[in-house]
Every structure is written in structure tokens, then in C-alpha cells.
N, C-alpha and C positions, 0 to 999 in steps of 0.2 A: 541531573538537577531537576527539581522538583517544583514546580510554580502552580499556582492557584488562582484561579480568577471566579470572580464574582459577581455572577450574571441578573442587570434588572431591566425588565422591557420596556424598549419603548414604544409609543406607539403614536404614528406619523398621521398626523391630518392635514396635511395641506394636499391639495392634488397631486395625481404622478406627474401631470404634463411640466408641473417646476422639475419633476428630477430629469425628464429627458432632455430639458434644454440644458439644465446642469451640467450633462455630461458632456457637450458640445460644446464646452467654453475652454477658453484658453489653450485652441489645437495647434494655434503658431507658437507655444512656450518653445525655445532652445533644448532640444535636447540634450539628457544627462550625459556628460563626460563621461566615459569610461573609468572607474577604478579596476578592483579585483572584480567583479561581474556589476554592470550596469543600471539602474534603478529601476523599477517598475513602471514607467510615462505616468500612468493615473495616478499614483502616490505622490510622485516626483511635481507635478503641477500643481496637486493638492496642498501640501505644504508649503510651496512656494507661495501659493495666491493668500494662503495664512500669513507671510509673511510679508508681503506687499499689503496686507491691511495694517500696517504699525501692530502687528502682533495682537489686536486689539482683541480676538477668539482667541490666538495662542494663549494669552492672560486668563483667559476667562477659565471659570471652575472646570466648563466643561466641553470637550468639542469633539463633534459625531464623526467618527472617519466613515460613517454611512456612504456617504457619493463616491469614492475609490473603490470602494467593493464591490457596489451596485455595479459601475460600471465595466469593470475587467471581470466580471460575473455574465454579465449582457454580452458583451465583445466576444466573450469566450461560444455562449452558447448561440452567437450568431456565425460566429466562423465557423460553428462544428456541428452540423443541423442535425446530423444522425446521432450524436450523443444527446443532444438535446431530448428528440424525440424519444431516445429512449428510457433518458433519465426523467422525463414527464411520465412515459409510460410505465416504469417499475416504480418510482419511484414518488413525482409529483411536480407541482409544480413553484416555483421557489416564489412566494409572501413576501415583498419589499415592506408592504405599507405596515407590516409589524414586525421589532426586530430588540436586541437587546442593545443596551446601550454599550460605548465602543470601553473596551475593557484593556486593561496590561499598560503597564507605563513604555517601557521601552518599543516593545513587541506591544501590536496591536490587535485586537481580535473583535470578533461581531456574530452573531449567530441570527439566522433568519428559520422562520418555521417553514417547511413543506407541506402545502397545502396537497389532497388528493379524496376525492370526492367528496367534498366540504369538511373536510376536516384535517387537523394537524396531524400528519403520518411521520413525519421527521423533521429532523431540524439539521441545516449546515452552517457549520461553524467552519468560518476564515480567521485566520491569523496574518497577517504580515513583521517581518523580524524588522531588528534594529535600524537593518541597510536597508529597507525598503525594496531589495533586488531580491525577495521569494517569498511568495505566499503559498501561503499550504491550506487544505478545503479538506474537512473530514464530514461525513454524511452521519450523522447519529440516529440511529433506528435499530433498536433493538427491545426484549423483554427487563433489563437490567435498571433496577432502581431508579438509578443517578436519570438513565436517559426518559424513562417514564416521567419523572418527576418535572424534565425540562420539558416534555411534549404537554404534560399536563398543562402546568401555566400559561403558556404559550397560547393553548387552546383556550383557560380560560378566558385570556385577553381579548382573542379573535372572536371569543362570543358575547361579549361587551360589546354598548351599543353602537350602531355601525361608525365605520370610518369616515363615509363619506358624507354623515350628517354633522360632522364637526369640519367641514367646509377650510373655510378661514383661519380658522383659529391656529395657535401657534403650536411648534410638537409638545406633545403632555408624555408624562409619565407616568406607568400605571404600576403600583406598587405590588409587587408581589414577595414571597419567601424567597429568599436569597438562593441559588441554585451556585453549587461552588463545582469546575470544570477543574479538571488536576492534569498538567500537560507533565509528560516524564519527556525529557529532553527540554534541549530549547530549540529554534528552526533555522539556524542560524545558514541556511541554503538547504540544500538538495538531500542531504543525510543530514542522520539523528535527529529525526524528530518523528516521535510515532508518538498513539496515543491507545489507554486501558483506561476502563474495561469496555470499549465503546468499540460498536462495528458498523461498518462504513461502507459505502455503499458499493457494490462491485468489487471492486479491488485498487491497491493504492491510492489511501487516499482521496477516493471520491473521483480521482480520475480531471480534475482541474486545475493542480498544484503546478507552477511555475515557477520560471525568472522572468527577465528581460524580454529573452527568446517567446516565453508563450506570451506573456502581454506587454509586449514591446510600444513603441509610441503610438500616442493618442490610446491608451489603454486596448491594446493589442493590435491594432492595425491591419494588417492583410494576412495578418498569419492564420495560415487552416491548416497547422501540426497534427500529429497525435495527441490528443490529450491525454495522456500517459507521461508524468513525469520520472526524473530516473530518481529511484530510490536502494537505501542500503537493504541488503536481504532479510533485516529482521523486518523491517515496513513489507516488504514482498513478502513473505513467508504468515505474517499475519493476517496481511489482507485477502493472500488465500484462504487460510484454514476459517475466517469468519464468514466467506463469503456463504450466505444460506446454500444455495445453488452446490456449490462444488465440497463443503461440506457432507451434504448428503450424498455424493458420489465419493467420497470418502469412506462414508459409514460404508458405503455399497463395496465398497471394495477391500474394508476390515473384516465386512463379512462372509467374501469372498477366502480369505486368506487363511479361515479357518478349515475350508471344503476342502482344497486342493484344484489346482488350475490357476492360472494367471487371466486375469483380466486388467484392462487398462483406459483412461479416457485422456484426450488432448482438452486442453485449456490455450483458450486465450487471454489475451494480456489482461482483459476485463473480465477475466472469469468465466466468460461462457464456453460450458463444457460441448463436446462432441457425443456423439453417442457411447457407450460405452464397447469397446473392444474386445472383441474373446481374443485370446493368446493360447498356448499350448500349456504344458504341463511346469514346466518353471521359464517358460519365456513368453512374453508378446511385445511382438511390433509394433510401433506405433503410427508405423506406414508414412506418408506422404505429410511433412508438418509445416508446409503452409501454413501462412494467418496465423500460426498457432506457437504460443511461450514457452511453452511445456507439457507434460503431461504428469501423471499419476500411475499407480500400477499395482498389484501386490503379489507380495512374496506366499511362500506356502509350508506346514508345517515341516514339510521334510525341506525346504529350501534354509540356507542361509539368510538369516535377517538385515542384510545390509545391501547396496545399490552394487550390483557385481559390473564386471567391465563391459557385456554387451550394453546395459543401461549408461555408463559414461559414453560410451558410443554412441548409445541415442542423442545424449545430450549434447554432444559437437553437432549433432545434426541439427536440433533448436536452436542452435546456435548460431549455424549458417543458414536458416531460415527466416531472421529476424533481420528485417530492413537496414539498408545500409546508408541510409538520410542523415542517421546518427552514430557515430561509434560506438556509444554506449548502451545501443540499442541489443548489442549482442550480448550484455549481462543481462536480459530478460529472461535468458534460455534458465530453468530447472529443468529435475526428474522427482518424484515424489516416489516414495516406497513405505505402505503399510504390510505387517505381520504378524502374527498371532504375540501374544503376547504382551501386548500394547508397543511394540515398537514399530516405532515409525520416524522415517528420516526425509531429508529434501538435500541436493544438491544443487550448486546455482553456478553455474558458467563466472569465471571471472578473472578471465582472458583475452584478448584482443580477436578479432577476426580472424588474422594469419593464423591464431593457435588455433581459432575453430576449424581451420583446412587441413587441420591434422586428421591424414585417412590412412587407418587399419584394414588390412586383408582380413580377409576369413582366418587366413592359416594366425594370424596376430593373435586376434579376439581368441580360439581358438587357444594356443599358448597361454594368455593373459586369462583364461577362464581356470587353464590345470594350475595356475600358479597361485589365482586366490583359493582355491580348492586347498589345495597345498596348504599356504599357509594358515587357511581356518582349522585342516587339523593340527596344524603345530601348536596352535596357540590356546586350543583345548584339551594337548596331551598336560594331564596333570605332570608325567615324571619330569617334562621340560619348564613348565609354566607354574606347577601349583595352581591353586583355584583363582590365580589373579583375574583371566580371562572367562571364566567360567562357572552360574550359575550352582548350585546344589545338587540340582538333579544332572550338571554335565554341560548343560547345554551353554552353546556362547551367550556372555554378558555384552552390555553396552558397550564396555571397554574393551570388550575383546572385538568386537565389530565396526569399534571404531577406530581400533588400532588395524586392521583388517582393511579399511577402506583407504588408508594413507599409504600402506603399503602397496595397495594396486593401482594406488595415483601416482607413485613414483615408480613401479613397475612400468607402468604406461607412458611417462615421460610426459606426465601434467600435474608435478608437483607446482602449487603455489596459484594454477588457474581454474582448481575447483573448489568451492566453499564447501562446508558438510555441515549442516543444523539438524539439531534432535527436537523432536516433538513431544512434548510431554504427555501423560493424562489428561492434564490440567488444562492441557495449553499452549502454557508457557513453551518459549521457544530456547533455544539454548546453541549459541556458536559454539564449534567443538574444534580449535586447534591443539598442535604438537606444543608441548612444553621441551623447557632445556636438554631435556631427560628423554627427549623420542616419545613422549607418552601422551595420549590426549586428555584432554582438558577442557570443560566445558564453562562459559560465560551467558548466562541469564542476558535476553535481549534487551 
């Protein structure tokens, strides 16, 4: 589902010290009742105090969800000083006193510009969904029209004459050209809701997105989590491939993939890459994956184009590497593989802990190495296959590599707890399961 919002700025003259006591009202409200997942405390109080006014704003044309955002925004980057710090540092620092007016009927959204050495560098747009139990923070900072266009205004606004010589006065609105945002999904919790053609800051999201859990009562309260929330693999698989950073270790290692030799780099859950890896001739280790979600790696002309089983191997190791504060922390685990060619694939753990205790001998991998070997020539002997499996000049297709890679996930006895996503030229990412038919099948993310 496809929605569009229609973004005009506002811009705030009354002092900040009204919004810090703003945020400090109403912290004996009753906490929300349990349903399916809990409410958001700042939202939840928010509409409430709407509500004890005889609806008198609820009636009105218009009303700013500004103070809920503001706040589980602040709450957020006070519990978590090292993102803060660092998101000031790469990033900037986040502009209350100008901001877009509050957008979406159901679902709510707001956009604030990132200010960084006097000027507008990005802008972060919040959403909150229907139930008020998940907000989602996307960072916009890139070279692409749409997001130019929104940094531009923004900026003009900020250099409109100052804020603090409009003192008193009541909020005004400053009229710009309409900036239209297109969200694909809708946010309705934790998965499907991702967004194009917009890159965001680090990975997943901007790295702020919750429930309950991260901004629990009084608009987060004592929680100093990961700011990392769980997302489905196509939001994961995006937020890597746009992050600048790990990007460029990409290119570095599509360009490795044409030399010969394996090269490899670990990733953390925010992106931040390791130094890059030398490996042997169709292998590298990724050694010791502390701290670390995943990694990257590349294939070589004379290798097979597809994540063989020493790399599934790898990734039960990411996968018993990732914190165990949350269950679902152990879907964070990938393995990435670039190859000549333009192909390029990601696998994502999505399995429980106990499957990630699943350990292989030497002599296993070993075995599970001669058996995809194996099977890649079956499935490129024309007299068995015909060219289903196989390019023009011979060599394995997509389909022949992805039928290849389910085969050695069932061979390995982790059918169903590994994902497999294709990478396109473009981009685009693409889920690739088994049809009726034993055959794989790809789904546009």
C-alpha cells in the first residue's frame, strides 16, 4: 500500500523552555493497558490530555503531534549518549524550533531538519501508526531530487528572519511548495514498513524506531536498550546496501571479485565496517565476530556465484555472536556475497538461538562443500538440465544458483532458517523462495 503525505513547515516562535516543561506534564497519567503490544506513554498521555480538554483541539482544523515526538526523540538520545554523540557527529544536530506540520490521518508523521555547521544537512522524518505502539525515524540525506528538494525549503525557512526575534508571538506558518513523501508499506509494528528512494542514516531506519519497549512510560523512562530496532530483511538488506560507508566496501570488494582472491569485511549492526580482510583463494575467514551482525565477502571468477556452506557456517557464527537480552536479536546475523557478473546475494539467519548451536566438523563442511560442487555440475550439464540453469556461454544463471543454494540448506539440515535475497544492479532487493514446483521464485521487496 502506497500513501503520500504532504509536507508544509512550520515554524515555532514561542521559546524552547515552554516545550521542556511540556514534556514534564502529566508523568502520574495511569498507564496504558496491555493489548496486542502496549502504547507508546508520550502518545498515550498526549491524546489523552486532548481528550480531557472537551476535545476542544481534537475539533479544531489543526493539531501539532509536535510535543510526543519532541519528546521520545530527547528521552531516546538521553538514554543513549553514544548514539547521540555520534549521530551529532556524522550526522547533526536535530532543529525542533522548525519543523513540518503534523501529517497522515490515521498514522501520524512530522519531519524535523538536521542542522550541521549552520546549515540544513538532513532531515528526520517520524511516523507513528494507528495504535500508537511503534514509531518508525527514517534519516533523509542523500543526492536524490525528492530529498534535495525537502532540505532545500527547510533551509530556506531556517534562513528567514530569526526565530528568536518572534519572541511571543503565536506558531506561524511559512508557506512553502508542497514536498509530497510516498511511504510503500504502512507501519503498522515492527515489519513492513520501509521506505524509497530515501537513505537513511547508518542502517535500519535511523537506528531510533520502537514500541513500548524502547519508549516505554513517561516517554521512555529508564530504558538504555540498543537502539536497534527488529526489522524484516528487506528494511535490513536496504539499510545496508545505502549505507555510504559499507557501500563503498562493496564496490571494494565487486572489485576484488573480478582479480581473483577472497577478500572480506565484518559489519556492525550500524554499519560500521571493520577493516577489510584478506582471505585465501576461494575462502576467508571472518575470524572472531564479536560486536559484529555480519559480514561481506567476494566470490571469484573461477568460484561459484552463490554463499557456499563454509559461509552458512559463518553465519550460525553471527548468529551466536549477537546478544542474547533479546531473542530476536539473533536475526541480525547476515553473510553478503558479491561476484563477477553483477551478482550479488545476502543471506539472513532466521532461526532461533538453539538452531544457531548447530556445529559442523571439518570432516561435515568438508562433505557439504563436495556435495554443492556436485550439485552445481548437475544443474549446468545441459544433457540433464537443458539451459534452464545456465547462461549462454555455459556458465550458472541466477536460477541455477538459487536453486543451488536450497539445496545445500537442506543438505545442511537448515531448511526454513535461512532467508536468501538477490541484489539487483538497480538495487532493488528481491526475496527468493521455493515454489510448489521445488523451484525458486523471486518477490520484489
Amino acid at each position: 500500500m502506497n500513501k503520500k503525505f504532504i509536507l508544509r513547515l512550520l515554524l515555532l516562535v514561542t521559546v524552547p523552555l515552554f516545550f521542556f516543561n511540556s514534556c514534564r506534564t502529566d508523568e502520574a497519567t495511569q498507564e496504558e493497558k496491555r493489548t496486542e503490544r502496549e502504547k507508546i506513554e508520550a502518545f498515550s498521555r498526549f491524546e489523552k490530555s486532548l481528550d480531557s480538554q472537551k476535545n476542544t483541539q481534537k475539533n479544531s482544523e489543526y493539531i501539532s503531534y509536535h510535543e510526543p515526538f519532541k519528546e521520545i526523540i530527547q528521552t531516546f538520545m538521553n538514554n543513549n549518549p553514544s548514539f547521540n554523540q555520534k549521530f551529532q557527529n556524522e550526522v547533526g544536530e536535530i532543529y525542533f524550533n522548525l519543523r513540518s506540520i503534523t501529517y497522515g490521518e490515521a498514522t501520524k508523521g512530522i519531519a524535523y531538519p538536521i542542522i550541521k555547521d549552520g546549515s540544513v544537512n538532513a532531515v528526520l522524518v517520524g511516523l507513528v501508526n494507528p495504535k500508537r505502539d511503534w514509531v518508525n525515524f527514517i534519516v533523509l540525506k542523500n543526492t536524490s531530487p525528492e530529498v534535495q528538494s525537502i532540505i532545500s525549503n527547510f533551509q530556506n525557512v531556517y534562513n528567514s528572519p530569526s526565530i528568536a526575534s518572534r519572541g511571543g508571538q503565536p506558531e506561524q506558518t511559512e508557506d512553502i511548495l508542497p514536498v509530497i513523501i510516498t511511504v510503500y508499506g504502512d507501519i503498522t509494528g515492527p515489519v513492513n514498513h520501509y521506505y524509497q528512494p530515501y537513505v537513511d542514516y547508518g542502517s535500519n531506519g535511523g537506528g531510533m524506531s520502537g514500541g513500548s519497549e524502547t519508549y516505554g512510560g513517561s516517554g521512555g523512562g529508564s530504558q538504555t536498550q540498543n537502539p536497534q530496532d527488529p526489522k524484516n530483511p528487506c528494511e535490513k538488506t536496504t539499510g545496508i546496501i545505502t549505507n555510504t560507508t559499507v557501500k563503498a566496501k562493496i564496490d571494494e570488494l565487486k572489485a576484488q571479485s573480478t582479480l581473483g582472491g577472497e577478500k572480506g569485511v565484518k559489519l556492525k549492526v550500524d554499519g560500521t565496517p571493520s577493516q577489510i580482510i584478506s582471505g585465501g583463494a576461494h575462502s576467508v575467514n571472518f575470524g572472531d565476530k564479536t560486536g559484529y551482525a555480519g559480514g561481506y565477502h567476494n566470490h571469484t571468477p573461477t568460484g561459484i556465484p552463490m554463499l557456499s556452506p563454509p559461509d552458512v557456517d559463518q553465519l550460525l557464527g553471527f548468529a551466536r555472536a549477537q546478544p542474547t537480552s533479546n531473542s530476536e536479536n539473533v536475526k541480525n546475523a547476515f553473510v553478503g556475497m558479491v561476484a563477477p557478473n553483477g551478482m550479488h546475494y545476502v543471506i539472513w539467519f532466521n532461526g532461533s538461538y538453539q538452531d544457531a548451536l548447530t556445529n559442523y566438523s571439518q570432516d561435515n563442511i568438508n562433505g557439504y562443500i563436495l556435495d554443492y560442487v556436485k550439485t552445481e555440475s548437475d544443474l549446468t550439464d545441459f544433457a540433464k538440465n537443458g539451459n534452464t540453469y545456465i547462461n549462454s556461454d555455459g556458465t550458472i544463471n541466477n536460477l541455477g544458483v538459487e536453486k543451488l543454494f536450497f539445496e545445500t540448506i537442506k543438505n545442511m539440515g537448515l531448511e526454513g532458517k535461512v532467508n536468501l535475497q538477490r541484489i539487483e544492479n538497480d538495487g532493488s532487493v528481491k526475496n527468493i523462495n521455493l515454489n510448489a514446483n521445488n523451484q525458486p521464485t523471486s518477490t520484489t521487496c
